[in-house]
C-alpha positions as CSV (number, residue, x, y, z in Angstrom):
1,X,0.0,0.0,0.0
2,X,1.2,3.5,-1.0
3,X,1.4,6.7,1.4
4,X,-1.1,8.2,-1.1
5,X,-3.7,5.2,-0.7
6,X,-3.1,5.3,3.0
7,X,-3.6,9.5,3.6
8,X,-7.0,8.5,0.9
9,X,-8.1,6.1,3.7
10,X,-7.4,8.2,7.1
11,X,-9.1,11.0,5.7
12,X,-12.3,9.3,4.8
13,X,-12.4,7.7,7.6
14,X,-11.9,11.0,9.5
15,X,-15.0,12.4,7.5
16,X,-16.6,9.9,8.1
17,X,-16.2,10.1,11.9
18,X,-17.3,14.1,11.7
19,X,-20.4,13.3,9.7
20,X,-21.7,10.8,12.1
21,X,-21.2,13.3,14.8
22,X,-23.3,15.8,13.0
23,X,-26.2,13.3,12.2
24,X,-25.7,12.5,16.1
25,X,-26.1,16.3,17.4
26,X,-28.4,16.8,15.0
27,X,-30.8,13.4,16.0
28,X,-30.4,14.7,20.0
29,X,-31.4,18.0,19.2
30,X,-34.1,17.4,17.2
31,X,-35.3,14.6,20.2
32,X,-34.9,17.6,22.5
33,X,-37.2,19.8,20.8
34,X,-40.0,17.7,20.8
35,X,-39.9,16.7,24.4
36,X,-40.5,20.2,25.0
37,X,-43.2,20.5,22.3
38,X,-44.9,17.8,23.4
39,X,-45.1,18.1,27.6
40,X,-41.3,17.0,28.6
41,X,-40.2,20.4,29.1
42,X,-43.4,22.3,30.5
43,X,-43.3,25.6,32.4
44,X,-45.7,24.3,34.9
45,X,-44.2,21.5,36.2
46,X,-40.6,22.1,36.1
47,X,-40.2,26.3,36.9
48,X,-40.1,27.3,40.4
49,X,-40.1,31.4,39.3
50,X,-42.4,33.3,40.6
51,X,-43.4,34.7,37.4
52,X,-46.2,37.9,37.6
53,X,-48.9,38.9,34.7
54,X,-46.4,41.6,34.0
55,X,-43.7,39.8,33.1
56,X,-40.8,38.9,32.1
57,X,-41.2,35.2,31.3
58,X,-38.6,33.7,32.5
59,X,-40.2,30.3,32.7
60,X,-40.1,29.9,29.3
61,X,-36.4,29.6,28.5
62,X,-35.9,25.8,27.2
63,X,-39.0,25.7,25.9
64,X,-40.8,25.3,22.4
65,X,-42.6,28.9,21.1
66,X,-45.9,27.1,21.2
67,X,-45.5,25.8,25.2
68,X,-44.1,29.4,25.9
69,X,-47.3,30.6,24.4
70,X,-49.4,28.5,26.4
71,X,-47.2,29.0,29.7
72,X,-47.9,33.1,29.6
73,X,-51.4,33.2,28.5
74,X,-52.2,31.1,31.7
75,X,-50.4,33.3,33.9
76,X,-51.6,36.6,31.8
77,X,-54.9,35.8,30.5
78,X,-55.0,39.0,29.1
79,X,-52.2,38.0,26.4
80,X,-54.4,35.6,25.1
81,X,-54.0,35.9,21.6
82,X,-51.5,38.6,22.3
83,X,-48.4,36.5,21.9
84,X,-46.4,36.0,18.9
85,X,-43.8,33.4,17.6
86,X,-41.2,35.2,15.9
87,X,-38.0,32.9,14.0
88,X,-34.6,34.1,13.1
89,X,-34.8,36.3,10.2
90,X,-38.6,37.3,10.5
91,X,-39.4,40.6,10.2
92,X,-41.7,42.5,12.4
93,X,-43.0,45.8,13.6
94,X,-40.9,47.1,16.3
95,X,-43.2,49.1,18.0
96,X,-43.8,48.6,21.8
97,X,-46.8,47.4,23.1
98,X,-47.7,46.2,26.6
99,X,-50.6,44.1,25.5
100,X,-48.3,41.9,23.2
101,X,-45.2,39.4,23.5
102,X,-42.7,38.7,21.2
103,X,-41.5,35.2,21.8
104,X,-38.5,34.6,19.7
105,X,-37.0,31.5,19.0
106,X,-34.0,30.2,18.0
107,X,-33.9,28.0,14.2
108,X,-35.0,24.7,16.3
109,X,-38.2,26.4,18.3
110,X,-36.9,27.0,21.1
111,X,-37.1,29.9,23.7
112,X,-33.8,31.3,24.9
113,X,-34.5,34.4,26.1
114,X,-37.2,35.4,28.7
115,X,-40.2,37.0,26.2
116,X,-41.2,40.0,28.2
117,X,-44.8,42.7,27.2
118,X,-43.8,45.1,24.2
């Protein structure tokens, strides 16, 4: 075998070693954002803040935009249908607004940042 053949084989097998790592971050982190979408990471069970109607929302980091949503209109109810999901990228009007929420979210859905009223 060559030195040529042999640096062929190292580096595919070093791609191939990155590649499944990728697949493997990406597969947990997918598996992450649907616990929290669908109950495994909701505000009522697992935050001990004591959040007001005022806000901020602090309850909410970790969680999926929609399960945000849900957390703040049940300790607001006056935000019902006063909350908004907004994605990386999205455009939207800046004006502020205590009778609204911006919850952003990263690309994957989820909250990172407590959403607070404006």
């Amino acid at each position: 075998m060559n030195t040529r053949t042999l640096v062929s084989i190292i580096a595919l097998v070093t791609l191939g070693i990155v590649l499944a790592s990728v697949v493997i971050a990406t597969v947990h982190n997918k598996a992450k954002s649907q616990q929290h979408q669908f109950g495994g990471g909701s505000a009522h069970s697992s935050c001990t803040m004591d959040e007001t109607s005022e806000g901020p929302f602090p309850c909410c980091v970790g969680l999926a935009g929609e399960a945000c949503i849900s957390h703040i209109e049940s300790v607001a109810p006056d935000l019902v249908e006063h909350c908004f999901i907004i994605k990386p990228g999205v455009m939207h009007i800046m004006d502020y607004d205590t009778g609204r929420v911006w919850v952003y979210v990263n690309e994957n859905g989820i909250v990172e940042n407590s959403p607070s009223r404006g």
